[in-house]
N, C-alpha and C positions, 0 to 999 in steps of 0.2 A: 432617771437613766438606769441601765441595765448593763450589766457586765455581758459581752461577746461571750467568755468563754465559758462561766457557771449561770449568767441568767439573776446573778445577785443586783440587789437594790446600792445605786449610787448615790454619792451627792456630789455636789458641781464642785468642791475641793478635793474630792480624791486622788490621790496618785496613783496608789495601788489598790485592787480591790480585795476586801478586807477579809474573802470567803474563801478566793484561790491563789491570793498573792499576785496576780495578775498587771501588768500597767496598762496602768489605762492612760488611753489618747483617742483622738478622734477617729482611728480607724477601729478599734474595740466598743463601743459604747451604741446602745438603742435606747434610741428614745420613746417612751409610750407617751401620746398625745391625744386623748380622747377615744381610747381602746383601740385606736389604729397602729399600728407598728409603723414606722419610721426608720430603717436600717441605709446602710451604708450602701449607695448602688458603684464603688468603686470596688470591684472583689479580685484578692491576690491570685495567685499563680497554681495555688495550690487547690483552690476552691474552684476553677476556670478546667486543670485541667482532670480535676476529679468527673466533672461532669461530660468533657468532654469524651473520655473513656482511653479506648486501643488507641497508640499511637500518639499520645496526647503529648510528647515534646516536640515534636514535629509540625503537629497541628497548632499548637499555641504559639510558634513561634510567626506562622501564619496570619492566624490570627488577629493577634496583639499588634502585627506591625502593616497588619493590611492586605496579605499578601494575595496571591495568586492560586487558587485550587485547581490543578487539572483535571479531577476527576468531576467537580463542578463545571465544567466546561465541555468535560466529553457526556458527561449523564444528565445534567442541565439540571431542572428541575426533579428528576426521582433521587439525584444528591442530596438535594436539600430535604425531600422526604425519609431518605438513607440516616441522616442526622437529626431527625426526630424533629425538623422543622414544619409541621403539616399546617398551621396557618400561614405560612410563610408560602407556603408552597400554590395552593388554593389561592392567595391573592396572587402569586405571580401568574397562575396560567387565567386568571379571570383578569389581569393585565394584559400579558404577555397576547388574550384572547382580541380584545379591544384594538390592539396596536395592531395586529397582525391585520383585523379587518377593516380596518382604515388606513394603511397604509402595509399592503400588500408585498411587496420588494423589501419590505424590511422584516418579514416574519423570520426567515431564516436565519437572520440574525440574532434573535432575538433572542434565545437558549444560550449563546454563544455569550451575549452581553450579558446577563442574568448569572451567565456562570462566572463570570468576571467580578461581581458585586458579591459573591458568595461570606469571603474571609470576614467583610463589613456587617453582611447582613448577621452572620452566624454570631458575631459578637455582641452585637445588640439582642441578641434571641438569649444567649446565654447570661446575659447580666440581667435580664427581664425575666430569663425562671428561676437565677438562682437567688433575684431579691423577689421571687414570689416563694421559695422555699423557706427563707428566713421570715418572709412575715407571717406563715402559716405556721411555722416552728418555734413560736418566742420567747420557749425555753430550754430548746436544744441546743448543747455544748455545741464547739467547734466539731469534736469527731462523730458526731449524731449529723452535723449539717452536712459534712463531704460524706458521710456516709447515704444521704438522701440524694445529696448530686449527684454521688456515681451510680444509683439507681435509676434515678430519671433520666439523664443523660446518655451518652453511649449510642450508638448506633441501632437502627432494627431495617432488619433484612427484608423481613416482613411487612414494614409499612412500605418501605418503596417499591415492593411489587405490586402490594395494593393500591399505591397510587397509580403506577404502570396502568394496570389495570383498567381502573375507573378511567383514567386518563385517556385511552385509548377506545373503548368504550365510548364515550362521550365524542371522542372524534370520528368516530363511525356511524354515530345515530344524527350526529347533526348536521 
């Protein structure tokens, strides 16, 4: 086992760890098992809203409890490309594409519904990169790892016009 916050070697009786004084409990500790990383995919508050970026008390409280995005509902899917979810995005409209042409009367809704499921999806997107940040990282401190989540995190303005884009594009050629 590994200490969270120096990356020190454990043993199964310590308390504290012996490198940074640190306590250690089950939310602190990785485990290495066969060169694969094994970390904690429950990630606190601070680590959620590092990555989430501008705005991130607002948004996490969102988030965390489920909630309602308006701007997910009025921009549908380039939100979700707005927040840096671009596999997220690609499966809904190669879903959202499916539904629509098989049941017609319901495509309209369908952005509408998608943007409703936002706060759920985005929190499963941020707990899946920010335990992909930690197992790439296995011996970055805590302020090296919200330092890499508010890098990769955060919003780009950029990608959802590119999605736009391609999106639109693709709706004119086909």
């Amino acid at each position: 086992m590994y200490c969270k916050n120096c990356g020190a070697n454990l043993s199964v009786d310590d308390k504290f760890c012996k490198n940074c004084e640190t306590s250690i409990n089950s939310r602190n500790i990785q485990d290495n098992k066969s060169n694969n990383q094994v970390v904690q995919t429950d990630f606190d508050e601070t680590f959620i809203k590092a990555y989430i970026g501008a705005k991130a008390d607002k948004m996490y409280e969102s988030v965390k409890n489920g909630g309602i995005n308006i701007w997910s509902i009025i921009f549908g899917i380039g939100y979700f490309a707005y927040r840096k979810m671009y596999l997220v995005s690609i499966l809904i409209v190669i879903i959202g594409g499916i539904i629509s042409y098989i049941f017609p009367f319901i495509g309209s809704f369908v952005g509408m519904i998608i943007g409703f499921m936002f706060c759920p999806l985005y929190k499963w997107d941020i707990t899946r990169k920010l335990r992909n940040i930690k197992n790439e990282n296995p011996t970055a401190n805590e302020t090296q790892l919200l330092e890499i989540a508010k890098n990769r995190g955060g919003t780009s303005i950029a990608g959802a016009i590119m999605f736009f884009v391609i999106y639109f594009i693709i709706i004119i050629f086909i």
